[in-house]
C-alpha positions in Angstrom: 41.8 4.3 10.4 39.6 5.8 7.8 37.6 3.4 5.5 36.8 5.2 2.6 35.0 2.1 1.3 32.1 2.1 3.6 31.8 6.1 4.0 31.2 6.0 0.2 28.9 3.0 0.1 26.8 5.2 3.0 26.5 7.7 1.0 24.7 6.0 -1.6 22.9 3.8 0.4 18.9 4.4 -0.3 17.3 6.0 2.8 14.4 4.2 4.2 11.2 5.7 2.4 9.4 8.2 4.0 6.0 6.0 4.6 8.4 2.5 6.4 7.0 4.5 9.9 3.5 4.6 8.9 0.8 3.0 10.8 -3.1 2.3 10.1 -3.4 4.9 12.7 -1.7 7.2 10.3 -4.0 6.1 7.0 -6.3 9.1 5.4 -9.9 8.5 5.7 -10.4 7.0 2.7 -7.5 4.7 3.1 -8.3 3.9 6.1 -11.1 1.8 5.0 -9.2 0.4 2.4 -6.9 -1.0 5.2 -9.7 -2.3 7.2 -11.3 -4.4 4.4 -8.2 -5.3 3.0 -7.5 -6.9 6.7 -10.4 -8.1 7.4 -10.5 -10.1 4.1 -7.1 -11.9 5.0 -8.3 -12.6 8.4 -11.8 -14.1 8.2 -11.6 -15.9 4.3 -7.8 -16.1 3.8 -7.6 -17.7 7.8 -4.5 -16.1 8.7 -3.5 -14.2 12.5 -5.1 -11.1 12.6 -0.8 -9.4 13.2 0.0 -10.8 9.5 -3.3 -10.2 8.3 -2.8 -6.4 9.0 0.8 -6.5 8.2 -0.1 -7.5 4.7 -3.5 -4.8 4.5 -0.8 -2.5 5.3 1.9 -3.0 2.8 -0.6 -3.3 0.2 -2.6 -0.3 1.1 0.7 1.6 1.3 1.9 0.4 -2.1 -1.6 1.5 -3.8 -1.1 5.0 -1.8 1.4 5.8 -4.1 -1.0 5.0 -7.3 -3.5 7.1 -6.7 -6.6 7.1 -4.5 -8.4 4.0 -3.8 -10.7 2.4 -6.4 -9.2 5.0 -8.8 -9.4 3.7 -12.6 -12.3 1.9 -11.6 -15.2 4.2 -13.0 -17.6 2.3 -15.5 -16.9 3.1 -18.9 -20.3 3.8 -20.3 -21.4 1.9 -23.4 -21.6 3.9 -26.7 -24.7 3.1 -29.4 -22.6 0.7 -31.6 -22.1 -1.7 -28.5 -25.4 -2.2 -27.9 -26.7 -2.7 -31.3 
């Protein structure tokens, strides 16, 4: 029996995004970096396993992927005249 129910509910069920198969591996340069520290940082000061530690770096990196490039927004502002006087 046909179940029109569930074939519509597929239909407008979100597909998994494009990056859910991405690896470190997979990371840009640039990212790539921004993965390691990001890991390393939850591994050696936060204390946890290296797998979660990574598993978090990851999500996180992935997440800022779609902001823009890493430390991006960042740049110094320089100081006009009036702030220093």
């Amino acid at each position: 029996m046909f179940d029109a129910k569930a074939f519509l509910e597929g239909l407008y069920r979100p597909a998994p995004p494009a990056w859910a198969d991405l690896g470190p591996d997979d990371l840009p340069g640039d990212w790539r970096m921004e993965f390691e520290e990001r890991a390393a940082i939850k591994e050696f000061a936060g204390g946890l396993p290296r797998e979660m530690a990574e598993a978090e770096a990851l999500a996180e990196t992935v997440a800022e992927m779609q902001n823009g490039p890493p430390d991006a927004g960042q740049k110094e502002n320089p100081k006009s005249a009036a702030d220093t006087a």
